[in-house]
C-alpha positions in Angstrom: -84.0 -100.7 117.8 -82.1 -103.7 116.0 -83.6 -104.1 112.5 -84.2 -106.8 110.0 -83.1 -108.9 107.5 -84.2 -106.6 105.2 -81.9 -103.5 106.6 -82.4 -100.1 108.3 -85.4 -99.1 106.5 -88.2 -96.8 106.6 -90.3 -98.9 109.0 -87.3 -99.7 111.8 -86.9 -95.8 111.6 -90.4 -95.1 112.3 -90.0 -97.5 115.2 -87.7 -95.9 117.0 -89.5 -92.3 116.0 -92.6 -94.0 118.0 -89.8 -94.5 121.0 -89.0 -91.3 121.0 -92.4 -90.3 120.8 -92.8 -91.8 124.5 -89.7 -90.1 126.2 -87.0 -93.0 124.9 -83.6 -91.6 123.7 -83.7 -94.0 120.4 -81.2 -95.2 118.7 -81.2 -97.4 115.2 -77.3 -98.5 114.1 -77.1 -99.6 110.5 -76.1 -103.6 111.4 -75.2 -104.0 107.3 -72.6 -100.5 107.2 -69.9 -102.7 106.1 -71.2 -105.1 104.0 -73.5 -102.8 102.3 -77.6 -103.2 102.2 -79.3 -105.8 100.6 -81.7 -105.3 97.7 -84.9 -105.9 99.7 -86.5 -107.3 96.4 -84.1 -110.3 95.8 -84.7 -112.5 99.0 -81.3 -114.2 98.0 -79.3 -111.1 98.6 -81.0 -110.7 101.9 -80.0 -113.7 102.8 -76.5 -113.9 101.6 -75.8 -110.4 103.5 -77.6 -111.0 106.8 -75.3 -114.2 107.0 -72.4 -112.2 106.0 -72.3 -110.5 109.4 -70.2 -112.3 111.7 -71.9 -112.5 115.5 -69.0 -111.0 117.0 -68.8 -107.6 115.0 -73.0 -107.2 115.3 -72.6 -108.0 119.4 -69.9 -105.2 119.7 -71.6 -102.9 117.6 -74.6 -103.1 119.9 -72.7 -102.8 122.5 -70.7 -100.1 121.5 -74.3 -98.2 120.6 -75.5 -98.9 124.8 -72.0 -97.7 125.8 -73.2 -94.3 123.8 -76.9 -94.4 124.9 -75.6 -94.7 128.6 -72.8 -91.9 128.0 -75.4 -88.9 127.2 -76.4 -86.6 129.6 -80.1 -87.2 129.1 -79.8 -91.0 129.4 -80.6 -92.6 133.1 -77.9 -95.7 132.5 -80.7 -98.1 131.4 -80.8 -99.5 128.1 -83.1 -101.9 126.4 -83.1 -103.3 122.7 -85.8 -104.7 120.6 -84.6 -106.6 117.7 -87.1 -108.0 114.6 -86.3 -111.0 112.9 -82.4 -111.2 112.5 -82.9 -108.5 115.1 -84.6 -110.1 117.4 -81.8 -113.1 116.9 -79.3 -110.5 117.8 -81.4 -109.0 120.6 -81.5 -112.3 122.4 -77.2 -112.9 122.1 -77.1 -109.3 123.2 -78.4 -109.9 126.7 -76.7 -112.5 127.1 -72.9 -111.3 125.8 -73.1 -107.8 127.0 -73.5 -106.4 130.9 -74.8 -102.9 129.4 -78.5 -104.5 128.7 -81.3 -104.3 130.8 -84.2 -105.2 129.0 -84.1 -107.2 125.8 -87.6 -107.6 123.3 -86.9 -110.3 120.8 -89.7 -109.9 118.0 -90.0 -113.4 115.9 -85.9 -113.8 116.5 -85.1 -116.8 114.0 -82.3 -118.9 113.5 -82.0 -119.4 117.4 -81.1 -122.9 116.8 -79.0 -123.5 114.6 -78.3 -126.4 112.1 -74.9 -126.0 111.4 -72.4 -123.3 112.9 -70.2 -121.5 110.4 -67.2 -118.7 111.4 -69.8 -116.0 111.2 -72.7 -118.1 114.0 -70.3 -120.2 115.6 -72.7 -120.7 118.9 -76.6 -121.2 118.5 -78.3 -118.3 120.6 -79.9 -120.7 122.6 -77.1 -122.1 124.0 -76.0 -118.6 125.0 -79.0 -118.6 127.8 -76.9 -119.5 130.9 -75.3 -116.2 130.5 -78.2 -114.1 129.6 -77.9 -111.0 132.6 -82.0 -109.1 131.4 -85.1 -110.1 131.9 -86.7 -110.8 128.3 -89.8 -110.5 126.4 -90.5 -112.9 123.4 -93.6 -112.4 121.2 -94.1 -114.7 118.3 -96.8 -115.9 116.0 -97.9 -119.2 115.8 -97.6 -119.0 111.7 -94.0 -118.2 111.6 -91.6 -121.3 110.6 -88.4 -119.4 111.9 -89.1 -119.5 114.5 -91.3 -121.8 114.9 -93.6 -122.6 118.3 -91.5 -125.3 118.4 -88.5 -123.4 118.9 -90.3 -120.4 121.1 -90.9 -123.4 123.4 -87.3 -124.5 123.3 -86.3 -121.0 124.1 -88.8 -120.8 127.4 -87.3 -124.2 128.4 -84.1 -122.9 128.7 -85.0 -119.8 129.8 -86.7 -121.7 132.8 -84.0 -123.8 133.7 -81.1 -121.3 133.8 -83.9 -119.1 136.2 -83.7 -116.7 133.4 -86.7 -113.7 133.9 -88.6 -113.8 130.9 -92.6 -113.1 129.4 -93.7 -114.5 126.1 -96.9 -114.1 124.2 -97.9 -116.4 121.1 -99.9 -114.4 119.2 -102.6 -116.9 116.6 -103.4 -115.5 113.6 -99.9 -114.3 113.2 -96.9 -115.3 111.3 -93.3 -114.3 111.0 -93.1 -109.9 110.8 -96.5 -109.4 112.0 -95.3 -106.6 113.4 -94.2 -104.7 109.9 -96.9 -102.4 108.8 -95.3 -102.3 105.9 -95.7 -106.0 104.8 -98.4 -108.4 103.9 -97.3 -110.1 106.8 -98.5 -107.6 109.2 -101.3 -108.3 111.8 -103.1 -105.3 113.4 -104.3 -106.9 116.8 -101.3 -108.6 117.7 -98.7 -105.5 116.6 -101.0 -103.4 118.9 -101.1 -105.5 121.7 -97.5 -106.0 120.8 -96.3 -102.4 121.4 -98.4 -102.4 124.8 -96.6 -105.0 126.0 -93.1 -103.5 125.4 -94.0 -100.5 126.6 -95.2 -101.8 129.7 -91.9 -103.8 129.9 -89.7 -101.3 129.6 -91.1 -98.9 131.9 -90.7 -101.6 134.4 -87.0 -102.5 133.4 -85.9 -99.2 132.4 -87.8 -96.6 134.4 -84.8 -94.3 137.1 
C-alpha cells in the first residue's frame, strides 16, 4: 500500500488494515524515512519533500518490500501494490521497473507526464509503459487536474499500443483523493465501488 503525498498516515494504515482484513499479508513502507515527513498542513512542504525523493531510491524500496512479501512463509509469491496520488505515480513505474509485481492499482497517480525532468524524475512514467510486465487497474475522477482525463487517456493510449493488460474506471462526480475518507475530497460511491474493483482485481491477479 504505497501512500501519498501527504505520508504514511492514519488513513494509508487503515488501508492496508482493510487488506488484511480480506486474507492480504499487507505491507505499508514509510516512502519519506529519509527525508523525514512533511507537515501535512503546509502544502509547500508536501510538495518540496515528495519531490525530494529520487525515483530510483522509492523503485528499490518497493521492490525491496515485494522481495520481503514474497520471502514469508505465508506469502503465495504474488504481490500487488496500490499506490494513491504520488503513490499511485510510483505504483505505475513499479510495474514497469520491477519483475516482482503482479498486479499494480494506480489511484489518481499524477505527475505521469512530466514537464520538465530533474535528477530526482529523470523519465516521465509514461514513457516507462513499453516495459510495464502487470496487468493494471487505473481509477480516476473526472475533477482531478493531476491527473487530468486528459492524461488518464494518454496513459490508456499507451497502454493500448505497447499491448499492455489494463482496466480503467472514470469515476464523475469525483476529483483528485476521492478515495481519502479522511478529506473533503472524498466521494462515497466511487471509493466503494473503488475497493470492489480492486478486490476483484486482485483476486484475479494474485489468487495461488
Amino acid at each position: 500500500v504505497i501512500m501519498e503525498a501527504f505520508g504514511l498516515n492514519d488513513h494509508i494504515k487503515d488501508v492496508a488494515r482493510r487488506f488484511a482484513a480480506e486474507g492480504y499479508v499487507a505491507l505499508a513502507p514509510d516512502m519519506y524515512t529519509r527525508e523525514g515527513s512533511p507537515d501535512p498542513s503546509n502544502i509547500n512542504d508536501v510538495i518540496k519533500v515528495m519531490f525530494s525523493v529520487p525515483d530510483s531510491q522509492a523503485m528499490a524500496d518497493l521492490d525491496a518490500g515485494a522481495v520481503f512479501l514474497k520471502s514469508r512463509p505465508d506469502s503465495n509469491g504474488k504481490v500487488g501494490a496500490i499506490g494513491f496520488c504520488s503513490g499511485g505515480r510510483y505504483t505505475l513505474m513499479f510495474g514497469c521497473t520491477s519483475k516482482n509485481l503482479n498486479a499494480a492499482v494506480d489511484s489518481a497517480g499524477g505527475f505521469i507526464i512530466q514537464d520538465e525532468h530533474t535528477p530526482q524524475r529523470p523519465v516521465s512514467p509514461i514513457d516507462m509503459v513499453p516495459n510495464l510486465s502487470c496487468p493494471v487497474l487505473g481509477l480516476f475522477g473526472e475533477e482531478d487536474p493531476n491527473p487530468s482525463p486528459a492524461h488518464a487517456e494518454r496513459l490508456e493510449a499507451e497502454l493500448k499500443k505497447h499491448g499492455k493488460a489494463y482496466e480503467f474506471r472514470m469515476y464523475p462526480n469525483a476529483g483528485h483523493a476521492f478515495f481519502a475518507d479522511y478529506r473533503p475530497s472524498y466521494r462515497p460511491v466511487a471509493a466503494q465501488d473503488m475497493w470492489h474493483r480492486v478486490l476483484t482485481f486482485y483476486g484475479k491477479h494474485l489468487a495461488a
